[in-house]
C-alpha positions as CSV (number, residue, x, y, z in Angstrom):
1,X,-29.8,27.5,-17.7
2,X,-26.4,27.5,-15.2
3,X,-24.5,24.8,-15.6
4,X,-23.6,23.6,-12.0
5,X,-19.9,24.0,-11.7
6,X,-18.1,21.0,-10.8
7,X,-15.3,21.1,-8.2
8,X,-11.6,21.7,-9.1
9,X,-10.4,18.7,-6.9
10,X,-13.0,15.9,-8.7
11,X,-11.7,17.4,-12.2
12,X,-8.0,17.5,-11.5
13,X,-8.0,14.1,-9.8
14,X,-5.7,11.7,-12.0
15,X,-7.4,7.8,-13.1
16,X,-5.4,4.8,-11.1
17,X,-4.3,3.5,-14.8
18,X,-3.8,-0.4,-12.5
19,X,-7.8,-0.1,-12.7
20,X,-7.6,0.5,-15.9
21,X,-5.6,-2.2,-17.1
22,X,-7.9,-4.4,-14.9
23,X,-11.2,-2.9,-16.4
24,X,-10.0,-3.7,-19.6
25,X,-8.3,-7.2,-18.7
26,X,-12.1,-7.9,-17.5
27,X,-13.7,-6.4,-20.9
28,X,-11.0,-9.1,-22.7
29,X,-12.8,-11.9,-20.2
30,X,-15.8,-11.2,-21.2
31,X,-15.0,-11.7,-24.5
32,X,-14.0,-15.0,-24.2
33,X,-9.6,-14.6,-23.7
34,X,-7.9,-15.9,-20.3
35,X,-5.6,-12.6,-18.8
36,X,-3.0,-13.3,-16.3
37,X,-4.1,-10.7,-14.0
38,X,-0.6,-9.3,-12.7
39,X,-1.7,-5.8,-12.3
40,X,-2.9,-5.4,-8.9
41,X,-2.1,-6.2,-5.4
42,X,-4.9,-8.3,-4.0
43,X,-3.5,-11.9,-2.8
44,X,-4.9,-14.8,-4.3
45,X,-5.5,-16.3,-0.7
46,X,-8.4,-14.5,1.1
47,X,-9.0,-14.2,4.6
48,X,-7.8,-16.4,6.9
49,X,-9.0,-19.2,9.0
50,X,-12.1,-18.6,11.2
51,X,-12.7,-15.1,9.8
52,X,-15.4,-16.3,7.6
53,X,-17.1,-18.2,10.5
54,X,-16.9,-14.6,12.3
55,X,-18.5,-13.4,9.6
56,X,-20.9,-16.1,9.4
57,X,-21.9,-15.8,13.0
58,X,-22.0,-11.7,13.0
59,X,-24.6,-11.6,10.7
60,X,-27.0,-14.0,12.3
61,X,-29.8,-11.5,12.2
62,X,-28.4,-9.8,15.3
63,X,-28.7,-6.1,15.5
64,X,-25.6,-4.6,13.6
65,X,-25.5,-0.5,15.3
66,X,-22.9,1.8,14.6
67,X,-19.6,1.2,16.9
68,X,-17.8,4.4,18.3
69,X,-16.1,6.0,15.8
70,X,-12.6,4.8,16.8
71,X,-13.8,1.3,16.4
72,X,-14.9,-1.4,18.8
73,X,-12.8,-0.9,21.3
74,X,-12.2,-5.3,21.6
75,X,-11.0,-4.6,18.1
76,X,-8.7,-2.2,19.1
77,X,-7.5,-4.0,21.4
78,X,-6.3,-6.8,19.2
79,X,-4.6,-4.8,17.3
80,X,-2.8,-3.4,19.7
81,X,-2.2,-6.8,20.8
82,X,-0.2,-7.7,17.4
83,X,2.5,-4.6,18.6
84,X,3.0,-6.3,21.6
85,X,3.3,-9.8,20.0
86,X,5.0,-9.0,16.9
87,X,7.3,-6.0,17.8
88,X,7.2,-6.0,21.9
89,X,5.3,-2.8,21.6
90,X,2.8,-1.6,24.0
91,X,0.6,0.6,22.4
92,X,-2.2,2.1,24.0
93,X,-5.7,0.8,22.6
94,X,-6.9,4.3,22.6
95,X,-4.2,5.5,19.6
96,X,-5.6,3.0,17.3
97,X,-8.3,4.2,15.1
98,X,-10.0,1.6,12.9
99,X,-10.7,2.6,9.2
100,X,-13.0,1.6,6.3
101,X,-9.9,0.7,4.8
102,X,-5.8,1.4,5.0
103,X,-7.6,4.7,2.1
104,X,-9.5,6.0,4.7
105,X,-6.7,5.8,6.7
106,X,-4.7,8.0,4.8
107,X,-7.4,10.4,3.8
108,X,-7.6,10.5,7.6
109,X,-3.7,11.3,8.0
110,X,-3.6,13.6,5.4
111,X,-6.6,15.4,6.6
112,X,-4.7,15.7,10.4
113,X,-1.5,17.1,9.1
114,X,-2.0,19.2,5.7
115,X,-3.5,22.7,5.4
116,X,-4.2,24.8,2.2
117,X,-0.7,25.7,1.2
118,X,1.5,23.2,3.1
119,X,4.4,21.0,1.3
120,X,4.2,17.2,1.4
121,X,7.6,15.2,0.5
122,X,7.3,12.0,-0.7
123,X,9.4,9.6,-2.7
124,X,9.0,9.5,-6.4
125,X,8.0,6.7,-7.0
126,X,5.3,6.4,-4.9
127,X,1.2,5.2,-4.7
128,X,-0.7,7.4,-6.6
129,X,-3.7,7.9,-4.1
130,X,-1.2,9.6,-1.6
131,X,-0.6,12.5,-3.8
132,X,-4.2,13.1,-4.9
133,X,-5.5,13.3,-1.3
134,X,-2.4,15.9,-0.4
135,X,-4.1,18.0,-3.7
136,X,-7.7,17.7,-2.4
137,X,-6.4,19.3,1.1
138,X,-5.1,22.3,-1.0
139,X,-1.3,21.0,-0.4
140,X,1.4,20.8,-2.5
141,X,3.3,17.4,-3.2
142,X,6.5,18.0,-3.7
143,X,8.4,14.7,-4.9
144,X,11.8,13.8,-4.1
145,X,13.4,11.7,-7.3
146,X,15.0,8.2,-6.2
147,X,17.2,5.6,-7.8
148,X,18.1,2.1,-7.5
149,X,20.8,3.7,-5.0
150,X,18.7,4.5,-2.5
151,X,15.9,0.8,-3.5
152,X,13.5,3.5,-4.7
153,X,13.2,5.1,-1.2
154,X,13.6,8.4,0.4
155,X,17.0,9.0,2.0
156,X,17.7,11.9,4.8
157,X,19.8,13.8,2.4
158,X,17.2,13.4,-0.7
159,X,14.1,14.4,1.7
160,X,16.4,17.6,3.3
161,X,17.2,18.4,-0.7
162,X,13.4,19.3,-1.5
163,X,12.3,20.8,1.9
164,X,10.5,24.0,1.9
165,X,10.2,26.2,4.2
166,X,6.3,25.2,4.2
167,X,7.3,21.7,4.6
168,X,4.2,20.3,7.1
169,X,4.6,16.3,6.5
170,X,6.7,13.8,5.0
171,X,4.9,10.6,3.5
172,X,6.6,7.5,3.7
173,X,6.0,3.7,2.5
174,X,8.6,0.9,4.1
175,X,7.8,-1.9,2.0
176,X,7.1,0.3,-1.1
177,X,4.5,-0.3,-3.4
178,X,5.4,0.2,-6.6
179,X,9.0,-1.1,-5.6
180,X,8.7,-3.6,-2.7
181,X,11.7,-2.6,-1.0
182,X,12.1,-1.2,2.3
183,X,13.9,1.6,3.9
184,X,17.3,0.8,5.7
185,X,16.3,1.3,9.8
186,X,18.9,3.0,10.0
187,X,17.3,5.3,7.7
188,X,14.6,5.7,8.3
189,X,15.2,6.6,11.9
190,X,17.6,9.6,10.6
191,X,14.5,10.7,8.3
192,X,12.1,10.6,11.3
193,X,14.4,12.8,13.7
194,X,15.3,15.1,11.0
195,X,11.4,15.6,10.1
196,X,10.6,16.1,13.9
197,X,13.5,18.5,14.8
198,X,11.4,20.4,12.0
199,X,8.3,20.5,13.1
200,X,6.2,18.2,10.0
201,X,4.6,15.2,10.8
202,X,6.0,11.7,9.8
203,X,3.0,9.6,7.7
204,X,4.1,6.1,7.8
205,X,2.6,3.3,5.7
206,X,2.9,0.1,6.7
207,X,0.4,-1.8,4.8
208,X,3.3,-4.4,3.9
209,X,4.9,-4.3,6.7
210,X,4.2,-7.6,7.7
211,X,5.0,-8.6,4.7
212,X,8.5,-7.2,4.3
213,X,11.5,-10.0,5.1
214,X,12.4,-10.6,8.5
215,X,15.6,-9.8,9.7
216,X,18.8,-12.2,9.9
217,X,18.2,-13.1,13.2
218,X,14.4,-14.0,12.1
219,X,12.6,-11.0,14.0
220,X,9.9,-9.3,12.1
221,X,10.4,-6.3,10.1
222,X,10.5,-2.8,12.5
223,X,8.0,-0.8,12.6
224,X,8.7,2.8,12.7
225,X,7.2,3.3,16.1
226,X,10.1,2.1,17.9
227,X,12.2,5.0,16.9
228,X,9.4,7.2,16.3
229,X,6.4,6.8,18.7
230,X,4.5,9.6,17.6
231,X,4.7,9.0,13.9
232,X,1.4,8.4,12.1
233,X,1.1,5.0,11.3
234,X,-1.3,3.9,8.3
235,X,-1.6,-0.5,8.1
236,X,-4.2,-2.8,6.7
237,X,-6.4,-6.0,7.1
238,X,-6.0,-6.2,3.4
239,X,-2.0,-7.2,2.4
240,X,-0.9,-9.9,5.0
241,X,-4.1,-10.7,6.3
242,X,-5.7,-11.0,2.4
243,X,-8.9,-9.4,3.2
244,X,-8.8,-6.4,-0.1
245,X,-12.3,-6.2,0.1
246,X,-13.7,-6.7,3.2
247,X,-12.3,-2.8,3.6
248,X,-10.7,-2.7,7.0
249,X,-7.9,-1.0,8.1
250,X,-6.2,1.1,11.2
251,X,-4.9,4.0,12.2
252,X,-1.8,4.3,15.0
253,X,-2.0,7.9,16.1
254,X,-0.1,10.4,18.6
255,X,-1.7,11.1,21.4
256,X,-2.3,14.7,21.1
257,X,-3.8,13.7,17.2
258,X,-6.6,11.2,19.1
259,X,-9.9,13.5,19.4
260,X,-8.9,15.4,16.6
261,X,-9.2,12.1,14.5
262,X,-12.1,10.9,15.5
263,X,-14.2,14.1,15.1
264,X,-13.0,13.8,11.7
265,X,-13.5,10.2,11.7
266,X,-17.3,10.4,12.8
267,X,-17.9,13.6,9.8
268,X,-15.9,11.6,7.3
269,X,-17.2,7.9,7.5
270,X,-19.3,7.1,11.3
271,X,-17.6,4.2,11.5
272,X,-16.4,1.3,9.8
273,X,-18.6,-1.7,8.8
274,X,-20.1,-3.5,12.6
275,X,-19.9,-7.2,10.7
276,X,-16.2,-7.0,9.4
277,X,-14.8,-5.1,12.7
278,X,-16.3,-8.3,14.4
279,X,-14.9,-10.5,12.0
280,X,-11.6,-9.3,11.6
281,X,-11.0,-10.0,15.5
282,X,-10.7,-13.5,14.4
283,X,-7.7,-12.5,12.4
284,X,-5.0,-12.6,15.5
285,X,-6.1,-15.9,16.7
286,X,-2.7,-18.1,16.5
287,X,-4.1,-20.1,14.0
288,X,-4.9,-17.4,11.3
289,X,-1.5,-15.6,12.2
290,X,0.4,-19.0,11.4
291,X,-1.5,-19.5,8.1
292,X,-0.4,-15.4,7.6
293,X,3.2,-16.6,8.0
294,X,3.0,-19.7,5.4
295,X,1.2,-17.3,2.9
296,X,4.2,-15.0,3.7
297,X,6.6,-17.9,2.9
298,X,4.4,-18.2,0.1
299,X,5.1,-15.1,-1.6
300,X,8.4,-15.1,-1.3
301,X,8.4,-18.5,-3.4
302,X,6.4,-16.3,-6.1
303,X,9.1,-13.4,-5.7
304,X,11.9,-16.1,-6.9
305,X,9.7,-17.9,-9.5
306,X,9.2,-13.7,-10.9
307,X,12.4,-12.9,-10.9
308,X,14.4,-15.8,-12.4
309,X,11.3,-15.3,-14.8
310,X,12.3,-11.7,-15.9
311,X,15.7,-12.7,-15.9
312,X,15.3,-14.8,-18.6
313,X,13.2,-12.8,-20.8
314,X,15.8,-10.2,-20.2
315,X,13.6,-7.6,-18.4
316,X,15.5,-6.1,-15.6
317,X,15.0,-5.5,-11.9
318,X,17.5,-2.6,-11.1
319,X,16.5,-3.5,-7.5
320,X,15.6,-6.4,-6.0
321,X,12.5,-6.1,-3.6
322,X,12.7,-7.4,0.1
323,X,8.6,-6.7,1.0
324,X,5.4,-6.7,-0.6
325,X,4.6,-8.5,-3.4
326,X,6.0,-6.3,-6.5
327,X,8.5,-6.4,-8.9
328,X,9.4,-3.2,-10.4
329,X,11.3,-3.7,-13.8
330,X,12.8,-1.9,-16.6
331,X,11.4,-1.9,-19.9
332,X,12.7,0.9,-21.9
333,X,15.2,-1.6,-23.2
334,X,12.7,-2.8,-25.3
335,X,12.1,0.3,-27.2
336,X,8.5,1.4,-25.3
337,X,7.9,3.8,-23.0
338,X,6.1,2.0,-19.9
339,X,2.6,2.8,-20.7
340,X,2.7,1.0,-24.5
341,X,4.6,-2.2,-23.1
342,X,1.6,-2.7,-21.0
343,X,-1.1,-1.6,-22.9
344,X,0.1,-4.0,-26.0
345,X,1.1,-6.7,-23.5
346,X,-2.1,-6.8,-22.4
347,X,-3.4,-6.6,-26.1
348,X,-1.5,-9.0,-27.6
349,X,-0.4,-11.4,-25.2
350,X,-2.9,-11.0,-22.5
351,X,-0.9,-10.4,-19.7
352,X,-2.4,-7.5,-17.5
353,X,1.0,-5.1,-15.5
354,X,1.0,-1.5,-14.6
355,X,2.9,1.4,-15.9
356,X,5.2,3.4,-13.7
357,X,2.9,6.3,-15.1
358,X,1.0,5.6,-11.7
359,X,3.7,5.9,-9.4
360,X,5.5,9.4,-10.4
361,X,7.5,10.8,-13.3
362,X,11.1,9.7,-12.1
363,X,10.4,6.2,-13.5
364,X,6.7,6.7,-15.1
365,X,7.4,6.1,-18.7
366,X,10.6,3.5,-17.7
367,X,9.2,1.4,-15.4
368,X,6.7,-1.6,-14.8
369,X,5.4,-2.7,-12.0
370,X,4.5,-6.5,-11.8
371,X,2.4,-8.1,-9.1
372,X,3.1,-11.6,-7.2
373,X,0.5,-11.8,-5.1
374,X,-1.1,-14.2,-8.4
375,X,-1.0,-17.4,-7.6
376,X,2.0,-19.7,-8.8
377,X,0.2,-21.0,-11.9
378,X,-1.0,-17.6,-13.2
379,X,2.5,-16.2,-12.7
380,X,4.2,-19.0,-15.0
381,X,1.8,-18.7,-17.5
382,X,1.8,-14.9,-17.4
383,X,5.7,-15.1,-17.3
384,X,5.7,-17.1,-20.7
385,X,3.4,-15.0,-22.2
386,X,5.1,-12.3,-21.4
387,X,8.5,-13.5,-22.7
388,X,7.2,-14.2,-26.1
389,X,5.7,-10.4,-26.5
390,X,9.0,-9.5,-25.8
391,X,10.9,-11.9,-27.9
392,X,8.7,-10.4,-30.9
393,X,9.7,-6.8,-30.7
């Protein structure tokens, strides 16, 4: 008998080793040890106010149909609502394309801008997921190294250095994750002109956007559509807002990419989930955007409590982060490469981290990437678990 072949994208697809440090944190649970889960980026916080009331009150045995594909449009409208409050913005309701998640999102962006055969730039480091989708399209990433010089982040001259003459996109992630640093505005504005006068589109995500640090003055963070309207702009109900699983998420699209996306949309997915949509409009009430903002403050309490921590163990940050909620250190002071540090951290100190193998080869086997959004408690006692591992190498 034949046996049925199995597709070349499912085989070449590469694990996400932060769930598997967390599978096996949970296998250690199980068997009766207590892990400081610093590994992955899901805040210790949950949803905020009156979104579990929405919840509550959607699924009161009332018919749940699909929405449009796009979203409910009420939905959409309070996103683009948050543009206009938060960065004086005024998007129309119709770009905005709501997704099972900030994944979807990008599976939908890189399924709008990358054919069979196109080149994708994107900073190395950079999240994992991004680079299998562009290899399930049939492109080709092409990764620009970074340093501490440039926070981890794509620079004008670094992206121009790798461009190809079948350049179609450039990827970006202002706040970063593995990093948590952000790309200078300045920046990032010459990227975006430079990819335009090229002709590739400019993938934005902006997940932690909200969660980057405000400026100076105390505005928010940019957002890249003010000097780029029609970039693509993936963000999240997940990171600020603390709702990882409820699976929400949003699309900000150029005009001329609208239909387009939601054909796909509709082929890929229908919709996202009726209940959660309805829920998550209680999300820019100014009560749940205020407790947003003292969970932001929040974080950034965490960020100094991690790195004084690492500091003392003598771990360090070659750059600071200003976003997010990750720390990305340097380990091969200690004699391991990236991947052992965390693998016997976990072992033998039970402290769960993630290797830099995730995030690209620049910094894979140098790098760790530690994750905040534990609460304060968890961190300390991860912190001190983690200095004594190191103390005994």
């Amino acid at each position: 008998m034949t046996t049925p072949k199995i597709a070349q994208r499912a085989l070449s697809a590469q694990p996400f080793h932060a769930m598997s440090i967390g599978a096996r944190a949970r296998e250690l649970e199980t068997g009766g040890a207590s892990i400081a889960k610093l590994s992955l980026g899901e805040p210790s916080f949950g949803a905020p106010p009156g979104v579990h009331e929405a919840m509550r009150e959607a699924m009161d045995g009332r018919p749940l149909p699909y929405t449009p594909a796009a979203g409910l449009p009420a939905l959409r409208e309070e996103v683009a609502g948050f543009y206009r409050q938060r960065h004086g913005l005024d998007l129309d309701p119709r770009r905005i394309l709501i997704t099972a998640g900030a994944s979807a999102g990008l599976l939908l962006a890189t399924a709008l801008t990358t054919d069979h055969g196109d080149d994708v730039v994107m900073a190395d480091p950079c999240y994992p997921c991004n680079r299998e989708l562009v290899d399930a399209f049939g492109g080709r990433v092409v990764l620009a190294p970074t340093t501490p010089a440039t926070r981890y982040q794509l620079d004008r001259a670094t992206m121009e250095a790798v461009w190809t003459g079948r350049t179609a996109a450039v990827q970006l992630a202002t706040p970063s994750n593995p990093t948590g640093t952000t790309i200078d505005y300045g920046e990032l504005t010459a990227i975006c002109a430079a990819a335009r006068e090229r002709g590739a589109w400019r993938v934005i995500d902006e997940i932690y956007l909200a969660l980057a640090d405000p400026a100076d003055d105390g505005s928010p963070a940019r957002t890249a559509l003010e000097t780029d309207p029609d970039a693509l702009i993936v963000s999240s109900f997940s990171k600020y807002f603390g709702m990882t699983g409820w699976r929400l998420g949003w699309l900000v699209l150029p005009e001329e990419l609208v239909e387009p996306a939601e054909n796909l949309a509709v082929n890929f997915f229908l919709c996202a989930a009726m209940p959660t949509q309805l829920a998550a409009m209680a999300c820019f009430t100014p009560e749940a955007i205020a407790a947003c903002e003292d969970r932001r403050l929040e974080l950034l309490a965490r960020r100094g409590i991690v790195l004084d921590g690492l500091e003392r163990i003598g771990l360090p940050v070659p750059v600071r982060p200003d976003g997010a909620f990750y720390v990305y250190f340097d380990v091969s002071a200690t004699g391991l490469d990236a991947w052992t540090f965390c693998e016997r951290a976990l072992e033998e100190a039970h402290v769960a981290l993630t290797p830099g193998l995730d995030f690209g080869p620049a910094t894979g086997d140098t790098h760790v990437r530690l994750s905040y959004a534990a609460g304060r408690d968890e961190l300390a006692e991860g912190l001190e678990r983690l200095g004594g591992f190191v103390a005994g190498l």
